[in-house]
N, C-alpha and C positions, 0 to 999 in steps of 0.2 A: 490857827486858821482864822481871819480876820472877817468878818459880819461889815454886809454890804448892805446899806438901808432901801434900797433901789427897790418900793414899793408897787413900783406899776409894771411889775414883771407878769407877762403873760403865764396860762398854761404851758407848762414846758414836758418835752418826751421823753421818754429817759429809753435806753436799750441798753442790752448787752452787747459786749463786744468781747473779740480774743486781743488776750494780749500776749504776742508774740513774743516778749521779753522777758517778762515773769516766768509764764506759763501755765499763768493762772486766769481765772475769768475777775473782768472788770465791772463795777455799775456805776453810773452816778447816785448818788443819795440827796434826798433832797433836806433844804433847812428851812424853818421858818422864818421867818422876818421876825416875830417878838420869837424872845430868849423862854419865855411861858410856856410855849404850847408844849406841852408831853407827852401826849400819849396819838400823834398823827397817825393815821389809817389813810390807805392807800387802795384806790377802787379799782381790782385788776382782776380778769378770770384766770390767769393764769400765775399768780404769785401770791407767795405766802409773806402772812403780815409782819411787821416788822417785832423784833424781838423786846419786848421788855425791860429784858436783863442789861440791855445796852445803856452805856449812859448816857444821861439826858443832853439833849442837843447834838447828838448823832444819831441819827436812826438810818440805820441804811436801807436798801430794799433788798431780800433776801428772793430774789426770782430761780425757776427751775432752769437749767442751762438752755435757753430757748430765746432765740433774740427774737422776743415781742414785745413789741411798743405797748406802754403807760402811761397814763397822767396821772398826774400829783394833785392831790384832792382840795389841797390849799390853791389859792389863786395865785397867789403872790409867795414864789419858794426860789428854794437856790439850790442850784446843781451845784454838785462835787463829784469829782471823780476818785473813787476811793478801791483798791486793793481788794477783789474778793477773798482774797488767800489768810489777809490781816484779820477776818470775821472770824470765819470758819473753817480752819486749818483741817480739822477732821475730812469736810466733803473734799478739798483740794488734796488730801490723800488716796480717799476711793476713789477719785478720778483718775490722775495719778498711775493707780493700780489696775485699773479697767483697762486704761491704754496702755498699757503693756500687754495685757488678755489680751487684748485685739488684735496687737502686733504681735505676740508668738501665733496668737488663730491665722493669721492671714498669711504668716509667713506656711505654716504647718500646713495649709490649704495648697500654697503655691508646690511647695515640697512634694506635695501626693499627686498634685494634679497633672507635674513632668513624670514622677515617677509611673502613672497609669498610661500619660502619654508614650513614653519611652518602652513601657511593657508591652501594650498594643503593637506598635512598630516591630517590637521584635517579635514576637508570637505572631504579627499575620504571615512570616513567612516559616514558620515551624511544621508549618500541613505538608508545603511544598519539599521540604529537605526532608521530612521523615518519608514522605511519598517515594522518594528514591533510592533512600536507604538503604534498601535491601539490596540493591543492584549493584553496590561496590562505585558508583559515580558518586557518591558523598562524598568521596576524597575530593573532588572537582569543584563543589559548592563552596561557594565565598560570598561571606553578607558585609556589604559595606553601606556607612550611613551617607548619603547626597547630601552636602548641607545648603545645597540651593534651593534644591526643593524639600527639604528635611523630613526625610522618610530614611528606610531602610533600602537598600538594592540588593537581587540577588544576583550573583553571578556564577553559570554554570556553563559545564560543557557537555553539549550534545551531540547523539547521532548523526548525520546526515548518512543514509545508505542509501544505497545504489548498484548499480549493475555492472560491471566491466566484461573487457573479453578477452580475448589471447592477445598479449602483444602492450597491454595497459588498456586506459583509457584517455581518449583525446584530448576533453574537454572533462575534469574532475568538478566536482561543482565547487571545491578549495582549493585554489591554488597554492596556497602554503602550508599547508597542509600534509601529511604523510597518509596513502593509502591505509589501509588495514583491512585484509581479505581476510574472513570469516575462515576457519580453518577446524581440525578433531584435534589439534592441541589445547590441553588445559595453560601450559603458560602462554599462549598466545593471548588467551582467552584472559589472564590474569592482567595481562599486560594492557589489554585493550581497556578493561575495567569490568567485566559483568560477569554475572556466572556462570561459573563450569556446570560441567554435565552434574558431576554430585552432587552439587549445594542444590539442582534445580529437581532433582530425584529427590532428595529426602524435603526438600518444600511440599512437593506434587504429594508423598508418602504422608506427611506429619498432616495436610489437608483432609487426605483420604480416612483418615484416622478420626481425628476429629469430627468433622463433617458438618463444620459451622464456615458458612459463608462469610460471615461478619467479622471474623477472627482479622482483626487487625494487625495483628501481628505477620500475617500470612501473604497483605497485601502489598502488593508491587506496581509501579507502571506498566503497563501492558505492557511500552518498546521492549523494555529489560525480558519479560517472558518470550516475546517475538524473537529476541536475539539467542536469549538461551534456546528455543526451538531450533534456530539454524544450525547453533551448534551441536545439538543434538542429531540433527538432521547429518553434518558432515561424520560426525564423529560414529554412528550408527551405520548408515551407509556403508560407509569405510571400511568398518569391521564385520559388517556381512559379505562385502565383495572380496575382503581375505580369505574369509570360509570359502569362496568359491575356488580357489587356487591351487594350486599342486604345492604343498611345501617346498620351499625355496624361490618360488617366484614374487617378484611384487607384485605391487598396488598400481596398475598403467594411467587410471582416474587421475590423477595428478598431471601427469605428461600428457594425457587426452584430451582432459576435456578445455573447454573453449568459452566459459561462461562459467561468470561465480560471482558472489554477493561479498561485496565488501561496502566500507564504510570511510569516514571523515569523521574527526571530532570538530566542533564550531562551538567558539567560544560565544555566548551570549547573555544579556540580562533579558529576565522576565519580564520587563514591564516592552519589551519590543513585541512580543508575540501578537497575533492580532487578537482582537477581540473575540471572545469565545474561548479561547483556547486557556484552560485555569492547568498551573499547573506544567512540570517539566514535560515537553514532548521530542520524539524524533521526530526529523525532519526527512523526506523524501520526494519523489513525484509518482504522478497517477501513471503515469509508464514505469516506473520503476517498481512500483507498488503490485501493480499487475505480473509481472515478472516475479515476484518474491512471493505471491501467493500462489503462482505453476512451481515455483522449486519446492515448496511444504505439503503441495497434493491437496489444496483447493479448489474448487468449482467454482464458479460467479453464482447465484441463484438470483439474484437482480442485480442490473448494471443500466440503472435512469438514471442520464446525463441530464434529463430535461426536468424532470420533478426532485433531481438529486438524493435518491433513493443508492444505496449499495450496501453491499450484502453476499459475501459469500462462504462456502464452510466446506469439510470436507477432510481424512484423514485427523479429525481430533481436534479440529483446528477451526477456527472462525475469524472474520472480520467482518465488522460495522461501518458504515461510515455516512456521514451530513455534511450537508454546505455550511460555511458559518459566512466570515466578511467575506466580501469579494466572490473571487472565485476559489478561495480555499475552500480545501475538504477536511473534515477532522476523524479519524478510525482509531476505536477502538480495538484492542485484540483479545481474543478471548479463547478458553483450553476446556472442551468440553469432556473428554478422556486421554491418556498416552497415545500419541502419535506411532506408525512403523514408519520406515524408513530406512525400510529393505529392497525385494524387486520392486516395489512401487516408486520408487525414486524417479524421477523426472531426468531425461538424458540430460546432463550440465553441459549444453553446445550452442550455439551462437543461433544455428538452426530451429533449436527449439524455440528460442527467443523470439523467430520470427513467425513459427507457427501458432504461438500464443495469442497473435492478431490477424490470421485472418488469411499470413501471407507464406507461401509454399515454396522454396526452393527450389529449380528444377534440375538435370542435368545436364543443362542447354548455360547455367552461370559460372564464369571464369573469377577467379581474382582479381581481372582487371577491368571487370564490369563494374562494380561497388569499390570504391577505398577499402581495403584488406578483405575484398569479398563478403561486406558487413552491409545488408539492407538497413539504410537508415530512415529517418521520413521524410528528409527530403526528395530522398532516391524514390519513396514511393509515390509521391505526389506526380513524378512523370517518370512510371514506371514503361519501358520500351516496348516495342514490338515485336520482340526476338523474343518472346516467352519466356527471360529468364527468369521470373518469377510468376507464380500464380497467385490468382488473387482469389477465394474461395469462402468469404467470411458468413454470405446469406447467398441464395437461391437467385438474388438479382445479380451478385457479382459472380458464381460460376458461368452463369447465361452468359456474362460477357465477356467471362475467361472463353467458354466455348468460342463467339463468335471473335475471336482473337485468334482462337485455334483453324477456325475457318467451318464450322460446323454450320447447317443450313437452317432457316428460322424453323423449322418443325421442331427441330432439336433443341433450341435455347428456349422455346414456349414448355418444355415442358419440368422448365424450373421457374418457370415465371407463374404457369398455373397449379394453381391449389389441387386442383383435382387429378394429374398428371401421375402417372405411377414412375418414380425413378429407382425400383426397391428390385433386386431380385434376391439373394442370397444376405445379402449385405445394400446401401446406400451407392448407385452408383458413382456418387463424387468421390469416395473411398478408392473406386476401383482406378481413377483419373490420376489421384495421388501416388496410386502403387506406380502407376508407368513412370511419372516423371517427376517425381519428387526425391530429391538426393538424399538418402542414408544419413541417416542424424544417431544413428550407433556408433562409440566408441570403440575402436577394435581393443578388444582383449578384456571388454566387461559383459555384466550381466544385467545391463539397465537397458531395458527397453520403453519402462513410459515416455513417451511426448503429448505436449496438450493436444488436441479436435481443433482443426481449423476450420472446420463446418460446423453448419446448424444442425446434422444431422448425428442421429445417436448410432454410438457403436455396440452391437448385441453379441458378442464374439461368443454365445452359448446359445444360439440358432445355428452355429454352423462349425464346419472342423477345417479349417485351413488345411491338413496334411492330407485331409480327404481329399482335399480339390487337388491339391498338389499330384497326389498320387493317382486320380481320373482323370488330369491333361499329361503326365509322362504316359500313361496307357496310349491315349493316341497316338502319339511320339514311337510308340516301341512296334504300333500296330501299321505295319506296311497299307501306303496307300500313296494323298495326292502331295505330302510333307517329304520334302528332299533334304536327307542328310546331311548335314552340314559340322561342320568342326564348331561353330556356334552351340549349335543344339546336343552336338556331343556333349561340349564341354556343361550343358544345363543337365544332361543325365549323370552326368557324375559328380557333381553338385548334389542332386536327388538321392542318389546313394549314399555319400555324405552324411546328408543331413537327415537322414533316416533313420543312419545307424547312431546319430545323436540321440535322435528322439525315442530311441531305443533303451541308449544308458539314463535318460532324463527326461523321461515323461510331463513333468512341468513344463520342462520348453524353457530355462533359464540360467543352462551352463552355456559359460563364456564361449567355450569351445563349438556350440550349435550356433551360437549368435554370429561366434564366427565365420564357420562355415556359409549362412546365410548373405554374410557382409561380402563375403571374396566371389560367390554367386552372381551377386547385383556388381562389386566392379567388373568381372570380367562381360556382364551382358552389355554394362556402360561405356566397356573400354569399343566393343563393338557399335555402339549406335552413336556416339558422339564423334568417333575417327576414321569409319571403314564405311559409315552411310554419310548424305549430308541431313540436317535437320529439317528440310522439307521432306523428304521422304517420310522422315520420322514421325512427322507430323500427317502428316496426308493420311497414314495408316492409320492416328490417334482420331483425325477425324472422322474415319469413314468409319470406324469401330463404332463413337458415340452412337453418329446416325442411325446405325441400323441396329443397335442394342436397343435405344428407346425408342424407338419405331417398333420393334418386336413388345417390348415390354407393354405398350399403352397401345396395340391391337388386341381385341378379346378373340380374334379368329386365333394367332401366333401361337405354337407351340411350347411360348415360355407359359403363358397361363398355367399349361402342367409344374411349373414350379411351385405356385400355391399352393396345391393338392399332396403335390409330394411326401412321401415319410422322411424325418431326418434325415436315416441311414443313407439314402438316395439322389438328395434334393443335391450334393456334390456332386457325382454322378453323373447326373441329367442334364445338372448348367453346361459343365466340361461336353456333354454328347450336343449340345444345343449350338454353344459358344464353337465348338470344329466342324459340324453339320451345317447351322445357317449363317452362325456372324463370319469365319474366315469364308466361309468360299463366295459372301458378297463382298469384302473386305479386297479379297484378292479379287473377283470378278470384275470389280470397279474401275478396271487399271487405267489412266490416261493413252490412250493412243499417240501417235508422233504429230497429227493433226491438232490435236489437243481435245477432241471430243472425246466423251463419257464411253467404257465397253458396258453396254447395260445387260450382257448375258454370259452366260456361263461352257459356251460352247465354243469359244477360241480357247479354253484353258489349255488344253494337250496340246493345239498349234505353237501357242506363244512356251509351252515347256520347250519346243523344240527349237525354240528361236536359240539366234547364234550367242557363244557366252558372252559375257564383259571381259574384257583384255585384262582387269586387275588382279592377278592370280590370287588375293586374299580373298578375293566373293567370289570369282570363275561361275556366279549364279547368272540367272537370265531372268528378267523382269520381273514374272510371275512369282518364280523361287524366291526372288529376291524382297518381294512382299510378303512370301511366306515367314520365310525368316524372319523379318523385322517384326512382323505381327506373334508369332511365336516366342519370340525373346519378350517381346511386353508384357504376352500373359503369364509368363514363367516370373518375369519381375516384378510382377506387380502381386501374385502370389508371398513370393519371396520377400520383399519389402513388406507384408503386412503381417507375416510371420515374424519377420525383425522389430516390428515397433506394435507397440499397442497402444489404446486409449484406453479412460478409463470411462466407464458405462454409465454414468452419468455426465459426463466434461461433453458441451455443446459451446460454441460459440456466438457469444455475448459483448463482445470490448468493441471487436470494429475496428478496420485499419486507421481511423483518426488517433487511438492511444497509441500506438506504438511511437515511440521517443517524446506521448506528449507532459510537458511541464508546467501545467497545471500540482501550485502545493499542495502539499499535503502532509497534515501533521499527526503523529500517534501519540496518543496520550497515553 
């Protein structure tokens, strides 16, 4: 290394630098200009002095691995670029070795930091797949990773249930899709995917036992317990209306009925559901939903459309429900003790379906009023003139079913005013139902619930239906202003009938009485729908209202003695009340050929003697002929509320707007 004499060499800087090639750190060291100097010292805070041991005319700068600039204490020095590795091979080792630490550390970092990321991923959907687990739909669950958005996906298949009726359904909410009606088979029930009747007994058992809500083990998505309820609901049912049978007969329920809850699988990922909703849920609507909580023997106890409030419970049973996005609603479902789902079973018919909102079937509707005789919602938004349904759901829409009927404004004021009495034995909307409400009994069963399609409550332990029954055949058998008729025969022998039912079965819930009842109302219907026309029919229904609640909302009127009355009696008195003042104004009212009003009761024996009708099926005369019709009504209308019952808390709540409405709705 050759010595440059180049004296008037400035201050010069020295730094560190990498050197990419070695791999070692580099400095410059500086030299004197005389060969003399020995022992140079270097004025730096942050490097240590040069070593001793080195020999003379090399001194390097021995700095911490820190590129900070120096100067060199001599004026006049020479820079050299010399090898830090060639000094002190020892630090070029722990350095060396450090970086290797660093690189296993960084690497071992990267390693745990995908491994937690990757765990996350798959643990955030472990709540949602054990959530179902119990239901037997964990066969259905499949997690796959997205790598666009790189996450986890869950993919499941869900309920969607729903209503159908005889014959299918039009419009399924799947079209590709295969039905699955809810049925008391356990492999149907295996097939579908959820649990049978057993597995859901010995949960409900192993709870009751324990008696810890928290038990994790125990918890399920509510749909999976909703679904095992229906099946219990079919499967129970079932096998109590066997009990009712004579050995060797079936099960007619199946061939009957007209209405049943089935279901659609839908394949879908979680992350579609809308917001709020955590977690697997069915899928269904708010009309459909309403429907499946009348088939389990539920009540509404709040139903706010506007503050989005709902809530109803009943027969063991409950549901919850909130608005979340939109207009979605989210319901839980929940099992306060075991369900029956015996006589309290709900008729499974298309009819019922309809009374569930509001709207009443009469016997004035054909098959080819409605597509397959099915009130849908459209049909009801312009529901006709010809009464073939009623519309009954609040105190404003009877008013206007009356003034549809033709009934005069004294009479619709007194479901418009609060203060108005429409009560005598029973609610008279009840009594409106019995005339002309069609038979929603299955022949050859023993189910008589259907939901209230009023606001009004049913008290059936105020009164005895067989009482009444058997205080208007008295009249009937009691010679006077009632002319014989093959109609009115054929109601006393009915009466006997059904007497002698009530006889062997004091409950009132062998098929055989239901029966009896059922064949009563067709033969009264085969008469008033074919042998009168339906203005007649109607004229009679009107003039009845009128002068029932005109009687009832006079404090002078003889009904007031129905307040007063003793149980035993209050049957009784209506029947001497109802053939004393409501027929003979009913009948007194008749239209004349002029068309004016008879407002008295002193042409009655004249007009008996008027000349007959040429039809030899009525061979009646005017007067008779209102007798009759008005006699067959209250025999039917008797009769029909002895066929069907409500149940003593079920009032109406939902409103003809649910019926078919699709608003979502999801159960978690």
């Amino acid at each position: 290394m050759g010595a440059q004499d180049d004296k008037n060499l400035k201050k010069k800087r020295c730094r560190l630098s990498k050197n990419s090639g070695s791999g070692g750190f580099q400095c410059w060291a500086a030299k004197g200009a005389t060969e003399g100097i020995e022992n140079a010292r270097f004025s730096l805070n942050t490097m240590h002095p040069v070593s001793p041991s080195l020999e003379q005319g090399r001194r390097p700068l021995v700095p911490y691995p820190f590129s900070t600039p120096f100067i060199l204490a001599e004026p006049s020095v020479q820079v050299e670029r010399l090898q830090y590795s060639q000094f002190v091979p020892e630090m070029a080792d722990s350095y060396f070795s450090l970086n290797i630490a660093a690189l296993a550390t960084s690497g071992l970092a990267i390693v745990l930091s995908y491994t937690t990321l990757y765990s996350n991923l798959i643990t955030s959907t472990v709540g949602i797949v054990r959530k179902i687990r119990p239901g037997h739909w964990d066969n259905s669950v499949v997690q796959s990773f997205n790598f666009q958005e790189l996450k986890f996906e869950v993919e499941v298949n869900v309920p969607v249930i729903f209503c159908t009726h005889k014959g299918g359904f039009r419009n399924p909410p799947l079209s590709d899709q295969d039905i699955v009606h809810i049925s008391d088979t356990d492999d149907r029930y295996r097939e579908a995917g959820f649990q049978t009747l057993a597995e859901v007994n010995d949960r409900f058992r192993r709870a009751v036992e324990q008696q810890s809500v928290r038990n994790t083990e125990l918890k399920m998505a509510t749909w999976v317990e909703l679904l095992s309820e229906l099946q219990r609901m079919e499967r129970e049912s079932s096998q109590w209306q066997d009990r009712q049978f004579d050995s060797g007969r079936s099960n007619p329920v199946d061939s009957g009925r007209t209405l049943r809850i089935s279901f659609q699988r839908k394949h879908t990922l979680l992350k579609d559901q809308p917001i709020g909703v955590d977690g697997v849920c069915a899928r269904t609507t708010l009309g459909d939903l309403c429907l499946i909580t009348m088939a389990l023997g539920m009540t509404w106890i709040e139903f706010d459309q506007s503050w989005h409030r709902y809530r109803c419970e009943g027969n063991g049973l409950g549901l919850t429900g909130v608005k979340i996005t939109g207009s979605n609603l989210l319901f839980t479902f929940f099992q306060s003790h075991l369900p029956s789902f015996q006589k309290n079973r709900v008729i499974p018919a298309n009819q019922a379906r309809e009374l569930c909102f509001g709207y009443v079937p009469t016997i004035f509707r054909t098959l080819e009023d409605f597509e397959g005789g099915l009130l849908t919602a459209a049909d009801a938004e312009r529901l006709p003139d010809t009464l073939h349904t009623l519309q009954l759901s609040s105190p404003r829409s009877i008013a206007d079913t009356l003034a549809q009927i033709g009934c005069n404004m004294q009479t619709q004021k007194c479901f418009i005013s609060s203060r108005a009495n429409t009560d005598h034995l029973f609610p008279v909307a009840f009594e409106l139902i019995g005339m002309l409400a069609q038979p929603i009994h299955i022949m050859g069963t023993s189910f008589r619930r259907v939901p209230n399609p009023t606001t009004y409550y049913w008290r059936p332990r105020s009164f005895d239906l067989t009482c009444l029954m058997a205080s208007l055949r008295r009249h009937l058998d009691t010679p006077g202003p009632i002319t014989p008729t093959p109609q009115l025969s054929e109601v006393c022998r009915s009466i006997n009938a059904i007497e002698g039912e009530y006889d062997a079965e004091p409950a009132g819930c062998s098929y055989k009485l239901l029966d009896e009842l059922h064949d009563a109302i067709d033969h009264i219907d085969d008469y008033l729908t074919k042998s009168v026309s339906q203005l007649d029919v109607l004229q009679i229904v009107r003039r009845h209202f009128e002068i029932v609640l005109e009687q009832l909302n006079n404090t002078e009127s003889e009904f007031e003695k129905l307040a007063v009355a003793p149980p035993l009696k209050r049957e009784s008195l209506l029947a001497d009340l109802y053939f004393s003042i409501v027929r003979s104004a009913v009948v007194g009212a008749g239209v004349k050929p002029n068309g004016t009003q008879a407002t008295t009761l002193a042409s009655e024996g004249a007009r008996r003697q008027a000349p007959r009708l040429g039809d030899e099926r009525l061979a009646l005369g005017i007067e008779d002929k209102k007798n009759n019709i008005w006699c067959l009504l209250m025999f039917r209308m008797v009769f029909w509320l002895m066929l069907h019952d409500f149940h003593r808390s079920d009032v109406q709540k939902l409103g003809p707007g649910c019926l078919g409405c699709q608003i979502a709705v999801f159960i978690e």
